[in-house]
C-alpha positions in Angstrom: 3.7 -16.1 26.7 3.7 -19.7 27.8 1.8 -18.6 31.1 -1.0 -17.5 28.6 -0.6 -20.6 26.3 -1.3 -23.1 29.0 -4.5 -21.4 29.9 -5.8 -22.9 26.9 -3.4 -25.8 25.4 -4.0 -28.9 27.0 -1.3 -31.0 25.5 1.8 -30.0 27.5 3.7 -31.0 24.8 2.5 -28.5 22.2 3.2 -25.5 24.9 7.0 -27.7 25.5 7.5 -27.1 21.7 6.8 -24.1 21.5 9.2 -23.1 24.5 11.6 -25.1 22.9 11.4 -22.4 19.4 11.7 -19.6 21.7 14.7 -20.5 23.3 16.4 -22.2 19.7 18.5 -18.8 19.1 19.4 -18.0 15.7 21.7 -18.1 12.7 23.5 -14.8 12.1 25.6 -15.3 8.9 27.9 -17.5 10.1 27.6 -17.9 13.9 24.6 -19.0 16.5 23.4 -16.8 18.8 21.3 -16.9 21.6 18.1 -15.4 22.0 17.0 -13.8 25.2 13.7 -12.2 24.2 11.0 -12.3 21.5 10.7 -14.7 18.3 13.1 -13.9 14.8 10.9 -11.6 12.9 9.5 -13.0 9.7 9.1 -16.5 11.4 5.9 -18.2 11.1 5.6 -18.4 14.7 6.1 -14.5 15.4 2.4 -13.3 13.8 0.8 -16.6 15.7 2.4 -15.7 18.8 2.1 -11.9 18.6 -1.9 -12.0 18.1 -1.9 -14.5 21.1 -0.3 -12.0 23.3 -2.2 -8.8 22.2 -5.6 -10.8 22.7 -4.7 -10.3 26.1 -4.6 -6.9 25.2 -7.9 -6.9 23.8 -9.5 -8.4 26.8 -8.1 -5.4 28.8 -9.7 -2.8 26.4 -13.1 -4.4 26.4 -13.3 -4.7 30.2 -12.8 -0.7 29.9 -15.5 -0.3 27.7 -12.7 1.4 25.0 -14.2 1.3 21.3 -10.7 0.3 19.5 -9.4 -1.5 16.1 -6.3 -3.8 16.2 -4.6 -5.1 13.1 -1.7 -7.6 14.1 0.3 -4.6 16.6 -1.4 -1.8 14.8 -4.2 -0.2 16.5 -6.3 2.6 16.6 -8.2 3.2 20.1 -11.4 5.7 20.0 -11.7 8.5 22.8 -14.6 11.4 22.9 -11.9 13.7 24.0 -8.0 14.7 23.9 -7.6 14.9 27.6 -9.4 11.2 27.7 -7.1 10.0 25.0 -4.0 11.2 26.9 -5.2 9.3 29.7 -6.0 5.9 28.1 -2.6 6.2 26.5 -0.9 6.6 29.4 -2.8 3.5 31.7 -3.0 1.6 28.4 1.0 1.8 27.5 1.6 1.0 31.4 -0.6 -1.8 30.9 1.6 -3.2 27.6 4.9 -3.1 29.2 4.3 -3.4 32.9 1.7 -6.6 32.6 2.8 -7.8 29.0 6.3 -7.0 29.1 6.5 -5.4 25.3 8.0 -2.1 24.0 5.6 0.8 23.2 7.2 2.5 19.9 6.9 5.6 21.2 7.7 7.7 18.0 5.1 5.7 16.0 2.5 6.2 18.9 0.3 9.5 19.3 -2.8 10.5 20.4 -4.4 12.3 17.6 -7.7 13.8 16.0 -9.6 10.8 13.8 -8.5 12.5 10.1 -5.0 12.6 11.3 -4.5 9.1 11.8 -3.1 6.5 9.1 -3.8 3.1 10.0 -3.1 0.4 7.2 -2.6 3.2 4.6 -5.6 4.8 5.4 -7.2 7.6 6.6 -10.7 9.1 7.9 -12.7 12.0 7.6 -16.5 13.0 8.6 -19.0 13.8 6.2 -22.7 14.6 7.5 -21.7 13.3 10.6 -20.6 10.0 8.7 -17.5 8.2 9.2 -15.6 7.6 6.0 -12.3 6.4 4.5 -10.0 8.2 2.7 -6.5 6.7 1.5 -3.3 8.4 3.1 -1.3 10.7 1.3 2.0 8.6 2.2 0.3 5.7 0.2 -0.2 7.5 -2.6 3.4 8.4 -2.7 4.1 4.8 -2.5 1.9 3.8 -5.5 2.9 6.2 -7.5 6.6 5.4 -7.3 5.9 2.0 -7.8 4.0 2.7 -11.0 7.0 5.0 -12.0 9.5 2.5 -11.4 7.0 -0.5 -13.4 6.6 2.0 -16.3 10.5 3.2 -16.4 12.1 3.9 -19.9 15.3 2.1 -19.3 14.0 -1.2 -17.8 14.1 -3.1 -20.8 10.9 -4.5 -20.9 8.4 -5.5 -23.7 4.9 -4.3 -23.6 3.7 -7.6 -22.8 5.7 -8.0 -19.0 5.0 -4.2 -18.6 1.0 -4.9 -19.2 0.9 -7.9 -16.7 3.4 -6.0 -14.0 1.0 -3.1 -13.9 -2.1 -4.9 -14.0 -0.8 -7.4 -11.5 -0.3 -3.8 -9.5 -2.9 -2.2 -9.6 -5.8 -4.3 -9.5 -3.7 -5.8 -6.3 -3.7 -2.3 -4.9 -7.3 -1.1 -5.6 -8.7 -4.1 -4.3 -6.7 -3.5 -1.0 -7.7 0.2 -0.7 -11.5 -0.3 -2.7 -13.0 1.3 0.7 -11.5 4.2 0.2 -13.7 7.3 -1.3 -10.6 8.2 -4.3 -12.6 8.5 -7.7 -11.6 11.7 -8.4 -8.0 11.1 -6.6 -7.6 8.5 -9.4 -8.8 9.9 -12.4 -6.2 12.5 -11.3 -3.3 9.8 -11.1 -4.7 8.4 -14.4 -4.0 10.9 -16.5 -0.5 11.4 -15.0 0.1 7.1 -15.4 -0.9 7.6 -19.2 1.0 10.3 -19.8 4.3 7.7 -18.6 3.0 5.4 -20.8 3.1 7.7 -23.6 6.5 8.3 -22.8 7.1 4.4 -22.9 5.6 3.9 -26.0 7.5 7.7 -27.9 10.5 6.1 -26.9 10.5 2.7 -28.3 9.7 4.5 -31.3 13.4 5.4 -31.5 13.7 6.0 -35.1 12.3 9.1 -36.9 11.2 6.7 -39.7 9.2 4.5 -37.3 7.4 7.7 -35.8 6.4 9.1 -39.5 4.8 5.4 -40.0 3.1 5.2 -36.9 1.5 8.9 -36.2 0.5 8.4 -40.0 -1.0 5.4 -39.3 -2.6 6.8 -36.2 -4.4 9.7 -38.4 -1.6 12.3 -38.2 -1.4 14.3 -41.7 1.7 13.2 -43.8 3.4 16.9 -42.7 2.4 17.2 -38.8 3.9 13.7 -38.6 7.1 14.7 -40.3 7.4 17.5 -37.9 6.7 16.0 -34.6 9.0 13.1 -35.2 11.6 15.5 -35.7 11.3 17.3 -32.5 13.9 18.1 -30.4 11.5 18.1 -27.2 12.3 15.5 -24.7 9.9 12.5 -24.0 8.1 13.4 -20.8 7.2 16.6 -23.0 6.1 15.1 -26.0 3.7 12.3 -24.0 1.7 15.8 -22.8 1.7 16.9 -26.0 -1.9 17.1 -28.4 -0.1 14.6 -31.0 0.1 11.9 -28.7 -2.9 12.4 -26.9 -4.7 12.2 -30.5 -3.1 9.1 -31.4 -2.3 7.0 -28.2 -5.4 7.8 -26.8 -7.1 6.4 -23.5 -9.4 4.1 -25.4 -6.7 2.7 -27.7 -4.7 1.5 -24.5 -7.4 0.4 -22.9 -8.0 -1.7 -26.0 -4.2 -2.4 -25.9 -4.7 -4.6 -22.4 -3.6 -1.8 -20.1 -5.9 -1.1 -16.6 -6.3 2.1 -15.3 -7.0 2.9 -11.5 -10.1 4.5 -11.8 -11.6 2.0 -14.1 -10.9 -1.0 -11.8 -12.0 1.1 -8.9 -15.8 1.7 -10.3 -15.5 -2.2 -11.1 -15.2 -3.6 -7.4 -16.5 -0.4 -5.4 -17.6 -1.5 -1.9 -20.1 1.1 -0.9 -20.5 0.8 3.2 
């Protein structure tokens, strides 16, 4: 690392203080202790120095005339064929630990067809011979536990914090994963993220007297009202039901402040 740094840094002093944070050791609860290798992970210096040492890394790629992607240490390198990929990842993990002196994570490292890769929560397919994005199946489990958790019915919140948590959420994550194609993929979560906040909003209901007053209000006959707010059906069955669906409908939360995936998504699109 500091062989590569003084390549470029002039002033011996920067490349001294950086040494110097390399060899400062660290605070573990209590005690110091020395470190031997590598910067503490989540220090500002780690990202800096990491994309410093994999340029090096990118230099070596591009001499080979390897068509590759590199986020931070994640990267995706392109081969025609298997047999060719099995090759550049053996010269090109030799390379990494014999010239660089870093680990390979072997288990996270694979040589694989294009729409069986994830790389920063995405995935890829072909269409017409077109390279496209799709989002990864594992990051849809993540948003979707996320959005559970935000819309639980024993968090305490008010409608307000619940509004600005979700839309704080997803407009955060669509804008991250807006390349992907996923319109149908989110109309499909959208009508399983109203159904939760149906739930929500059943629930804070509570009382049977509160439901009468607010399905009736809502355009529920006097006697369907009566009935449904004396139903012995849990919540998660009731927000599927045709009573709620009728009354807390999409454009009523829309109206309410609530953003839904798919909306968002047409919104800031970035066709490529």
């Amino acid at each position: 690392m500091i062989e590569i740094l003084s390549r470029t840094i002039k002033d011996g002093r920067v490349v001294s203080l950086i040494h110097k944070y390399l060899n400062a050791g660290v605070m573990y609860e209590d005690h110091y202790e020395e470190t031997h290798e590598g910067v503490p992970q989540g220090g500002p210096l780690s990202p800096l120095l990491g994309n410093i040492l994999l340029n090096e890394l990118d230099r070596e790629l591009e001499s080979r005339g390897h068509k590759f992607v590199r986020y931070a240490d994640d990267m995706v390198i392109l081969c025609k064929s298997r047999r060719s990929a099995h090759r550049t990842m053996k010269s090109i993990v030799s390379f990494i630990e014999e010239k660089l002196f870093l680990t390979v994570n072997r288990d996270k490292s694979q040589v694989a067809y294009v729409k069986d890769v994830k790389f920063l929560g995405y995935t890829f397919y072909r269409n017409r011979g077109e390279g496209r994005l799709r989002i990864h199946p594992k990051s849809m489990e993540k948003m979707k536990a996320k959005i559970k958790k935000l819309t639980s019915r024993s968090n305490g919140w008010g409608n307000e914090r619940r509004k600005e948590a979700l839309s704080q959420y997803i407009k955060g994550w669509v804008q991250y994963f807006k390349l992907a194609d996923m319109q149908k993929l989110l109309i499909k979560t959208d009508a399983w993220y109203r159904r939760r906040l149906r739930m929500v909003i059943w629930k804070q209901w509570k009382r049977i007297k509160t439901k009468v007053a607010n399905l009736i209000k809502l355009g529920i006959n006097k006697y369907k009202a009566y009935e449904w707010a004396n139903t012995r059906k849990g919540y998660w069955h009731i927000a599927n039901s045709f009573i709620l669906s009728r009354t807390i409908t999409d454009q009523r939360l829309r109206l309410a402040g609530y953003v839904f995936l798919s909306d968002y998504y047409k919104a800031v699109r970035v066709e490529y």
